[in-house]
C-alpha positions in Angstrom: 58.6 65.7 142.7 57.8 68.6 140.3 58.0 71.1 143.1 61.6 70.3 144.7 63.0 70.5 141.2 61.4 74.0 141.4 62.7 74.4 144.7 66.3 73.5 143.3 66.6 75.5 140.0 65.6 78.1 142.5 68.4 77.6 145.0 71.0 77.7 141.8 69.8 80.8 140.9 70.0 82.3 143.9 73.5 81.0 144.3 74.4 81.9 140.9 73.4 86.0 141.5 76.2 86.0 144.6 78.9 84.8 142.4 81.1 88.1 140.5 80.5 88.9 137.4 82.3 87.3 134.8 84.3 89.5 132.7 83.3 91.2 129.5 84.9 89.0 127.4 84.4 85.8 128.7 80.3 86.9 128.0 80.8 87.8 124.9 84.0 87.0 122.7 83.5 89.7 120.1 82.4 92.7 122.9 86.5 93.5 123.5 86.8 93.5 119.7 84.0 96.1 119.1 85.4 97.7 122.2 88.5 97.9 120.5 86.8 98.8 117.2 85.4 102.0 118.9 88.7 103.2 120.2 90.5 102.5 116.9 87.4 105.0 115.4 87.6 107.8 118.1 91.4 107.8 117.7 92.4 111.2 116.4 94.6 110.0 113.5 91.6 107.8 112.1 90.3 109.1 108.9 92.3 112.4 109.2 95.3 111.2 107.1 96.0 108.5 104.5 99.3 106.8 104.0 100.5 106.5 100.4 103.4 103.5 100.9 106.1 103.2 99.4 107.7 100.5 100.8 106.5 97.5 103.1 107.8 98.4 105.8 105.6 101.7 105.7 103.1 100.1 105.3 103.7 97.7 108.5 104.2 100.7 110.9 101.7 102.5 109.2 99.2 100.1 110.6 100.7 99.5 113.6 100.6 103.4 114.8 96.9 103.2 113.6 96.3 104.4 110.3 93.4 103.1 108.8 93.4 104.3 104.8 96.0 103.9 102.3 96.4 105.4 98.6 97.8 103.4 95.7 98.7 104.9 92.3 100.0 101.3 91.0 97.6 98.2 90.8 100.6 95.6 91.3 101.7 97.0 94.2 98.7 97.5 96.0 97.7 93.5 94.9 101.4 92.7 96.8 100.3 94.7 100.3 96.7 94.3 100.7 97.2 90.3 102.0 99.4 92.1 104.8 96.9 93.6 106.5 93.0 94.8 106.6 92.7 98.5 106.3 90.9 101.0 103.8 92.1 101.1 99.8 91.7 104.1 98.2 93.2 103.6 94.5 93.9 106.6 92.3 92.4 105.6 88.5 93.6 108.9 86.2 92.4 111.8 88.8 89.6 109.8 90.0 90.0 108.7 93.8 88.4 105.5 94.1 87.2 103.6 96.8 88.2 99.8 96.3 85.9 98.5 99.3 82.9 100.0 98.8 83.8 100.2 95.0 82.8 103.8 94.5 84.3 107.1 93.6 85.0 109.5 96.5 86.8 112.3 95.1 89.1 113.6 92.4 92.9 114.7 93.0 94.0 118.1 91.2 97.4 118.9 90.3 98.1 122.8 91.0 101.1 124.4 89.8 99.6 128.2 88.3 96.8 130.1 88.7 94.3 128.5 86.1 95.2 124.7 88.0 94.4 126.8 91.3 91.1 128.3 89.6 89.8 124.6 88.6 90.5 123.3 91.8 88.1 126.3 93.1 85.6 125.3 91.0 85.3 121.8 92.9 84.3 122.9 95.9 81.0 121.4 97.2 80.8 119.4 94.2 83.1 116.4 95.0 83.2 114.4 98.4 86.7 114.6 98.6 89.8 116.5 96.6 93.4 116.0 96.8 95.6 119.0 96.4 98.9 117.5 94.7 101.2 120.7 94.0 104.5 119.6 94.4 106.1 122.9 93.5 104.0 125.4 94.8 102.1 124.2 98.4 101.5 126.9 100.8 99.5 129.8 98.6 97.2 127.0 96.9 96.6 125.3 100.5 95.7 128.7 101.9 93.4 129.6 99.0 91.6 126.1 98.8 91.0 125.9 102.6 89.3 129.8 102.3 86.8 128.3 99.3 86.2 124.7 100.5 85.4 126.2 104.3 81.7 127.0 103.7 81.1 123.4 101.9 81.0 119.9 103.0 83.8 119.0 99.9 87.0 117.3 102.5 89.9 119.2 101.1 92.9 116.4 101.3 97.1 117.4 100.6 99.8 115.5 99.5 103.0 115.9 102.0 105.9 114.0 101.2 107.5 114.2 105.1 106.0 114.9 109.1 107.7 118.4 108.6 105.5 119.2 105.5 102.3 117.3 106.7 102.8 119.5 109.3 102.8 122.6 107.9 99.5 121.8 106.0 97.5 121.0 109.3 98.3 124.3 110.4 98.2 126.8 107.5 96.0 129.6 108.0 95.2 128.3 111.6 92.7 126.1 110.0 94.4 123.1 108.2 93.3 121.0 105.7 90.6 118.3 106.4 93.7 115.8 105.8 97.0 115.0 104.5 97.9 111.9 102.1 101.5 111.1 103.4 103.6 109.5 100.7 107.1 108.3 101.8 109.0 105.5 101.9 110.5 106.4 105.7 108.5 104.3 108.3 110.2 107.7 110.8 108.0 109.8 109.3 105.0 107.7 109.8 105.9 107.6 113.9 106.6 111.2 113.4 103.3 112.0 111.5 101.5 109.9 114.5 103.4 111.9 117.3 102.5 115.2 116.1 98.7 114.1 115.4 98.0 113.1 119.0 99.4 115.8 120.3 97.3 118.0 118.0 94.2 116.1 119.3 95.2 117.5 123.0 93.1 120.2 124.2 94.0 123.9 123.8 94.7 126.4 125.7 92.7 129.0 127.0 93.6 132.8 127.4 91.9 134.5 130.1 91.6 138.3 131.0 93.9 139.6 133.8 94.2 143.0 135.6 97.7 144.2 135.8 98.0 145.3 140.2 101.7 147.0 139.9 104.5 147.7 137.8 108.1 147.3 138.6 111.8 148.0 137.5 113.6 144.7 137.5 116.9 145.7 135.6 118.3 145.6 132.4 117.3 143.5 129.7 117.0 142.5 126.3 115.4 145.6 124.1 113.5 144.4 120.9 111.3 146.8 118.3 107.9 145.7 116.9 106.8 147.7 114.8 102.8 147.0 114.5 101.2 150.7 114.0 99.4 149.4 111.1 98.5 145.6 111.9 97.1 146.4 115.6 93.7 148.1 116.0 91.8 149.3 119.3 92.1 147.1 122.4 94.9 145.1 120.7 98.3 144.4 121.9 101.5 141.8 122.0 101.6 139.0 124.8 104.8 138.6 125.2 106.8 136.0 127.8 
C-alpha cells in the first residue's frame, strides 16, 4: 500500500512541473509590493528633492508624482497631513532639521543674506549630514559658493526654491547643482512641473565626439554675429555653433 502512495505523490509531481508558472504575485503577495518598492527607490526624483506643502492639495500630488520627503516648519499642520499619506517627515525645530521617523537630527538649515551668513554656512561643510541653504534675497552667488566648499565632503548641500523655474536654476548652477532642492509652494503645477524637469534630468547625456572637417563651401548670405572671446578661449578651443 505504502509504495502506490509513493507511486502517486510521484505522478502529481510530475504533473505539477508541466503546469506554467504561476505569476509572481499569486506566489508571493508582498513580492509586487517590494517590486514596486524598488522602483519607487531607483526613481530619480527619490530623495533628490523634498516638498515643503503648503496646501493639501500639494501635498496629494506631491505624492502622487512620487515624492517621498516632506518639510514642516509648523507642528499643527504637519499633525493635519501625515494621516493622508505615508511618506518621510523632516520637521524644522529652530535651525535644526529633524527627522520625525527615525527621530534624529539630519542637518541644520542656514539663512544667507551677507557675506558673514555665507562664511558660517562655509564653515559647515563636512560637519553636518545635511544643510539647507534658505537665502531668499540673494540665491545664485551663495549656491555657487556652497556647492564649490561642500564638493570635496560628504555634507548634502539642500536649497530652498519657491517655484519649478527657481528649483531649476539651482540644479544647474555652476553645471553641478545642488545635492537637492526643498520646494515650498502652495501650487500643485509646480510640483508636476518640478517632476517633469527631474526625469528628464535623469535622461542620459549627450556625447560630443571629434570630427574631421572634408570641405568647405559658400552657401550664401546669412546672418553675421561677433563673439568676441580673445581672452576666454585658449589653445585648441573654439565655438560649436548650429
Amino acid at each position: 500500500m505504502r509504495s502506490y502512495v509513493w507511486i502517486f505523490l510521484g505522478l502529481i509531481k510530475s504533473l505539477t512541473s508541466l503546469l506554467p508558472t504561476p505569476p509572481v504575485s499569486l506566489i508571493d503577495p508582498l513580492h509586487s509590493l517590494k517590486l514596486r518598492s524598488q522602483c519607487k527607490l531607483q526613481c530619480p526624483i527619490s530623495g533628490q528633492c523634498w516638498i515643503e506643502p503648503l496646501t493639501k492639495d500639494v501635498l496629494t500630488v506631491s505624492v502622487e508624482c512620487g515624492f517621498d520627503t516632506f518639510l514642516f516648519r509648523n507642528q499643527s499642520l504637519m499633525q493635519d497631513f501625515k494621516p493622508l499619506a505615508r511618506f518621510r517627515t523632516v520637521q524644522l525645530r529652530g535651525q535644526q532639521l529633524f527627522d520625525v521617523d527615525e527621530e534624529r537630527i539630519i542637518g541644520k538649515v542656514v539663512r544667507v543674506d551677507d557675506h558673514q551668513s555665507q562664511n558660517e554656512a562655509v564653515f559647515l561643510a563636512g560637519k553636518e549630514d545635511v544643510v539647507l541653504l534658505d537665502a531668499p534675497d540673494w540665491k545664485i552667488i551663495p549656491a555657487e559658493n556652497l556647492i564649490a566648499a561642500y564638493q570635496p565632503t560628504s555634507t548634502r548641500l539642500f536649497a530652498m526654491a519657491t517655484s519649478a523655474a527657481e528649483a531649476r536654476v539651482l540644479f544647474e548652477t555652476l553645471e553641478v547643482g545642488t545635492d537637492g532642492v526643498v520646494l515650498k509652494t502652495s501650487s500643485p503645477d509646480d510640483v508636476r512641473a518640478l517632476k517633469e524637469y527631474l526625469e528628464m534630468r535623469s535622461l542620459p547625456n549627450e556625447t560630443l565626439e571629434e570630427c574631421e572637417v572634408v570641405g568647405v563651401h559658400a552657401s550664401g548670405m546669412g546672418e553675421r554675429v561677433c563673439v568676441d572671446t580673445c581672452s576666454l578661449l585658449g589653445e585648441d578651443e573654439g565655438l560649436l555653433v548650429g
